[in-house]
N, C-alpha and C positions, 0 to 999 in steps of 0.2 A: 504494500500500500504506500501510493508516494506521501511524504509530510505534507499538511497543509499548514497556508503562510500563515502568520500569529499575528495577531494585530498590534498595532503599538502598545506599548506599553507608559503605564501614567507619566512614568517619568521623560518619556521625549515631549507632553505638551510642556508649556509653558503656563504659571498661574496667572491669567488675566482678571482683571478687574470685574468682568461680568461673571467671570467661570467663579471666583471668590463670593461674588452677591449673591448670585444666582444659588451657590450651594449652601451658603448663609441661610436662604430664603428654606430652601428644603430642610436644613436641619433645626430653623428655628421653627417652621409646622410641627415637623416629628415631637419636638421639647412641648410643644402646647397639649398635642395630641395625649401626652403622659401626663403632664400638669389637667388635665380633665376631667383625669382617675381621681383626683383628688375633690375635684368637685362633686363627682358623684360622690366620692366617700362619704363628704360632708351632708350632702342633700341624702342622702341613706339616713345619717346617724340623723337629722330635722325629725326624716318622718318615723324613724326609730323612739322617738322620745324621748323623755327631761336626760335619765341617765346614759342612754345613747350618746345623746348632743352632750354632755358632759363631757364623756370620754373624747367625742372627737372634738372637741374644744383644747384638751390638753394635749392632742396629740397635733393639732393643726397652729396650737397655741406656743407649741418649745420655740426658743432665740434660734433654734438652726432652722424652723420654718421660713424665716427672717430672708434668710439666705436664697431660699426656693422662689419664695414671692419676689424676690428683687430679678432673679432668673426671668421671673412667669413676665415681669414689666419690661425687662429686655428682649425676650422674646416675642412678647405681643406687639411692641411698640415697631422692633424692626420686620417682625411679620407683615403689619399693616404696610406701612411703608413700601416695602419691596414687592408688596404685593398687587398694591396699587401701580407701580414701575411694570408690572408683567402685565396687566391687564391693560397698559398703556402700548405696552409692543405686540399683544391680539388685535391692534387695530392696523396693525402695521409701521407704525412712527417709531423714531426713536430707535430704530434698530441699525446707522449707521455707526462706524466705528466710532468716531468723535463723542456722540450724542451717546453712545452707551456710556462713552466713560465719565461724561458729564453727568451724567444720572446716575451712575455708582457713585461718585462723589454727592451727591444732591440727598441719595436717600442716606446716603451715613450721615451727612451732617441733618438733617430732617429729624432721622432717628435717635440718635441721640437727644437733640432736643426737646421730643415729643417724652421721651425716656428723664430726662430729667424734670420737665417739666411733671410727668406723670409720679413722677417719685419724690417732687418735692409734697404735691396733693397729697400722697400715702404718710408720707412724715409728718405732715398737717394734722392729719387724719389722727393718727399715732399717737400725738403728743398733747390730743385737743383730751380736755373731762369735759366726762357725761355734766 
């Protein structure tokens, strides 16, 4: 049987600036898609009752959840963002080389400031008495 040819391998491309957003974009769905589990958990343990919601109070309540939710607002914030960016290149625009790399820059800085702005709200939030 003769070999058949192999296809490039990852490392002959080069990391471009849309190939970096673009897979941003895929693994920041994936992270939401797991952060979800989490809201069912919660909305379980609601209609589970007083001592249900108790428990998932203390468990959605520890300082490292802290860390998760700061996650769940970087990855919604640059979700959104880049996701509005692909729903802009289904109409066809935006898809020349220049213009993508303008818009890889556009939605990072976009995102992070929707992300800070979003995390300053939760800090608010946080720090506000009942």
């Amino acid at each position: 049987m003769p070999a058949r040819p192999l296809s490039p391998h990852l490392s002959v491309y080069k990391l471009k600036y849309t190939m970096l957003t673009s897979g941003l974009n895929r693994i920041t769905g994936m992270g939401l898609s797991v952060g979800l589990l989490l809201l069912v958990y919660w909305l379980v343990a609601v209609a589970g009752g007083a001592q249900s919601l108790a428990r998932a109070g203390r468990v959605l309540g520890h300082p490292l959840m802290k860390l998760v939710y700061a996650g769940f607002i970087v990855a919604s914030c640059y979700h959104l963002v880049a996701g509005i960016r692909h729903l802009v290149w289904d109409t066809g625009r935006g898809l020349e080389r220049a213009q993508s790399q303008r818009s890889a820059l556009l939605i990072t800085v976009i995102s992070i400031a929707l992300m800070l702005l979003v995390g300053y709200g939760a800090w608010l939030a946080m720090t506000r008495t009942p």
